[in-house]
C-alpha positions, -999 to +999 in steps of 0.1 A: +212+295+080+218+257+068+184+240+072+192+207+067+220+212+097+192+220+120+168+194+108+194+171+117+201+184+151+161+183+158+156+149+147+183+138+173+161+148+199+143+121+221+106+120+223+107+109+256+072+097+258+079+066+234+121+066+242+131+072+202+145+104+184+123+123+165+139+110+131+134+069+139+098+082+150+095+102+117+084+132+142+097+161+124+064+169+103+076+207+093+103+227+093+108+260+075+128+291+081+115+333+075+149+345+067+133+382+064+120+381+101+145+357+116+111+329+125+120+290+126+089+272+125+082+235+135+058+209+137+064+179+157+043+150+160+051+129+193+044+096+202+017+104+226+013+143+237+009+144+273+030+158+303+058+164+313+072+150+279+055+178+261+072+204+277+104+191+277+106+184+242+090+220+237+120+234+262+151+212+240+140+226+206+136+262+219+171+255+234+189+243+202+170+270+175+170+299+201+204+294+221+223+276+201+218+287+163+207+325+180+173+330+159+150+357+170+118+336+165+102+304+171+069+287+161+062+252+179+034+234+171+030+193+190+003+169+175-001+136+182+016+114+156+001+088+137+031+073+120+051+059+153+030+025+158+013+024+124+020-005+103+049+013+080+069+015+112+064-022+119+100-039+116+092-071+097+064-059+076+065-064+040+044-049+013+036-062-022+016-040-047-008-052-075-002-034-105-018-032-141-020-003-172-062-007-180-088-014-156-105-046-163-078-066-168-085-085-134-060-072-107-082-070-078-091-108-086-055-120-087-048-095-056-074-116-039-070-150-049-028-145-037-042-128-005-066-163-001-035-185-008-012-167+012-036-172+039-038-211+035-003-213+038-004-199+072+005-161+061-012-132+090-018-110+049-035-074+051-052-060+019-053-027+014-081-013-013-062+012-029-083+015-058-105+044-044-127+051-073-129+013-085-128-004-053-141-039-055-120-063-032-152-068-011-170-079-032-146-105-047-142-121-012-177-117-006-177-093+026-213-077+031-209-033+029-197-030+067-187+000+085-159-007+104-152-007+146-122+015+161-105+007+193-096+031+223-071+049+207-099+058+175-079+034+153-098+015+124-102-024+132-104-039+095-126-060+084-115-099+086-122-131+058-116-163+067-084-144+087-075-118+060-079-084+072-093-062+046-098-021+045-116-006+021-131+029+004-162+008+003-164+005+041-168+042+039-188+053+014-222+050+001-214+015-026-246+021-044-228+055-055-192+067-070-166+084-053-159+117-072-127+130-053-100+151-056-062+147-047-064+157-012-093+136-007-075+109-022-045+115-001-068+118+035-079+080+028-049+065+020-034+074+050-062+065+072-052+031+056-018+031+067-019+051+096-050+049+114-058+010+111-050-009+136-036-042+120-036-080+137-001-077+155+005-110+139+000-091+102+036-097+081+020-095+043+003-061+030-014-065-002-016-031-021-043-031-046-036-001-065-057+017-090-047+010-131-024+031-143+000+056-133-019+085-116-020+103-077-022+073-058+008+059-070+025+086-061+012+091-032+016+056-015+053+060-029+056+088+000+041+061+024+060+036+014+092+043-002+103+005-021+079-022-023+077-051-041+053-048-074+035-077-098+022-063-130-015-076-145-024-075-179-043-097-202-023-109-237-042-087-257-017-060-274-034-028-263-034-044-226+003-053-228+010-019-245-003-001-214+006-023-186+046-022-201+040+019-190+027+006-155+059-009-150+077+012-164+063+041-136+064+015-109+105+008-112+108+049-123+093+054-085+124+028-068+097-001-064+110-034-073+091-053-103+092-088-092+072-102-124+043-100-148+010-124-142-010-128-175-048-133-167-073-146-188-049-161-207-065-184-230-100-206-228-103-245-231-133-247-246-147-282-230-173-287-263-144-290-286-115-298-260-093-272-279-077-239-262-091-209-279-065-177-272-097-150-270-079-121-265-044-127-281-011-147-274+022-134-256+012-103-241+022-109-207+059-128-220+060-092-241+060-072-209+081-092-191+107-091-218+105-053-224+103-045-186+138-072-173+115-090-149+098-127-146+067-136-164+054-151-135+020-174-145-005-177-168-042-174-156-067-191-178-105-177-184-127-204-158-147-189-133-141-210-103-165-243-091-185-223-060-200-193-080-172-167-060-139-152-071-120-171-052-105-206-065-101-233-045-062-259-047-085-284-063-090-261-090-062-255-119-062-215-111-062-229-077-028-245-078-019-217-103-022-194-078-007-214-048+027-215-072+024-177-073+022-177-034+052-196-034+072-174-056+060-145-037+070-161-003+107-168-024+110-131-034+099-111+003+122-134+020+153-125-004 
């Protein structure tokens, strides 16, 4: 028997209940053969499961593995997909992921701060916390611990900031205590973030926040999302650099694009003597750029913005740091 022959047969088939084939529906969940007892099994999630669609599509895939490829056996099992109108499938939608090597480096801030920018410059942006056991974007925009709404069809409504939609371990989950998880855990929530939120139809940006490093959720937002554009944090200090260069490495190993390297808490002008004071080392973020074939991006200097939040505002040299980088990024999505 030649598998992939018949998974391409199947995914021809219409779902007839949303009018696409079962491959631009991403439909086909499972498909294995039992060589010993002759038994094609298959799991197909359609677009919504009702009738007469269900039996129908039920009756064509008995007809092709049964009548037509003459197998003894057949296992069908229907569930209702959650990948058809999720925002992957969304034609125009474009994802950018936040990147770094070490935690502390300030990623969620600049993930943030481009979101808020974006924003300003008329951008519908989405963040999605993808830093599970570090998970911090709400606090950085200042969004009280909230559990979030669902609509009719049980999807999650994310939470909005000043018009940037925002989900969230945090939103789940006790905050006052940390999220000790395993990979499948890990795996569940992710999707729910891509599958089962119901984004603003007006939503175009995704912000991915991911977690430092180069573990499971990179790997398993990769499966999500096969090619999205990537930025790379890291402070100039050498051990920073070191480990962010791996980051990046990883990220352009997986087919993502690295559209550049933003260097935060770059240097510190100290306002007693006037002079700029380089606290955690020079060139760190140039050095990964170099090494990695991508643009070094900006430099973020150590101020914490005027209001007391983590947001800056244009008046602000970060600020208009930041509304450059929204620009660039703006430049690259629409390439």
């Amino acid at each position: 028997m030649n598998i992939e022959n018949l998974r391409t047969e199947l995914e021809n088939i219409i779902d007839n209940s949303i009018g696409v084939s079962l491959k631009e529906s991403s439909g086909l969940k499972h498909l294995s053969y039992n060589e010993e007892k002759d038994i094609v099994t298959v799991i197909v999630g359609m677009g919504e499961v009702k009738e007469p669609f269900e039996t129908q599509l039920k009756r064509e895939i008995a007809s092709l593995v049964k009548i037509k490829h003459n197998h003894k056996g057949l296992k069908i099992t229907v569930e209702a997909s959650n990948v058809y109108d999720s925002i992957v499938k969304k034609k125009d939608i474009k994802f950018i992921g936040i990147i770094s090597g070490k935690g502390g480096v300030g990623k969620s801030s600049v993930a943030c701060n481009i979101a808020y920018r974006l924003n300003k410059k008329g951008i519908h942006v989405g963040l999605i916390d993808a830093d599970i056991y570090g998970s911090s974007l709400p606090t950085i925009l200042g969004v009280h611990h909230t559990k979030p709404s669902y609509n009719e069809n049980k999807k999650i409504i994310p939470i909005k900031k000043e018009n940037i939609e925002l989900i969230s371990t945090e939103f789940f989950t006790d905050p006052s205590q940390p999220v000790i998880w395993r990979g499948s855990m890990l795996n569940s929530m992710i999707s729910h973030f891509f599958f089962d939120t119901q984004w603003d139809k007006d939503t175009s940006l995704v912000i991915v926040d991911f977690p430092p490093g180069t573990g499971d959720i990179l790997l398993d937002i990769k499966n999500i999302v096969p090619s999205m554009k990537m930025i790379l944090v890291t402070t100039p200090h050498p051990s920073a650099t070191h480990v962010a260069i791996k980051a990046g490495l990883a990220a352009k190993t997986l087919g993502h694009e690295l559209i550049g390297v933003i260097e935060n808490m770059s240097y510190y002008e100290n306002p007693v003597t006037n002079e700029v004071e380089f606290i955690f080392g020079e060139g760190g973020g140039i050095k990964a750029a170099k090494e990695l074939g991508t643009e070094f991006i900006a430099q973020i200097k150590i101020a914490p913005p005027i209001d007391g939040t983590d947001i800056y505002d244009i008046t602000e040299s970060n600020g208009k740091v930041y509304d450059e980088i929204a620009d660039y990024l703006l430049y690259q999505i629409n390439q």
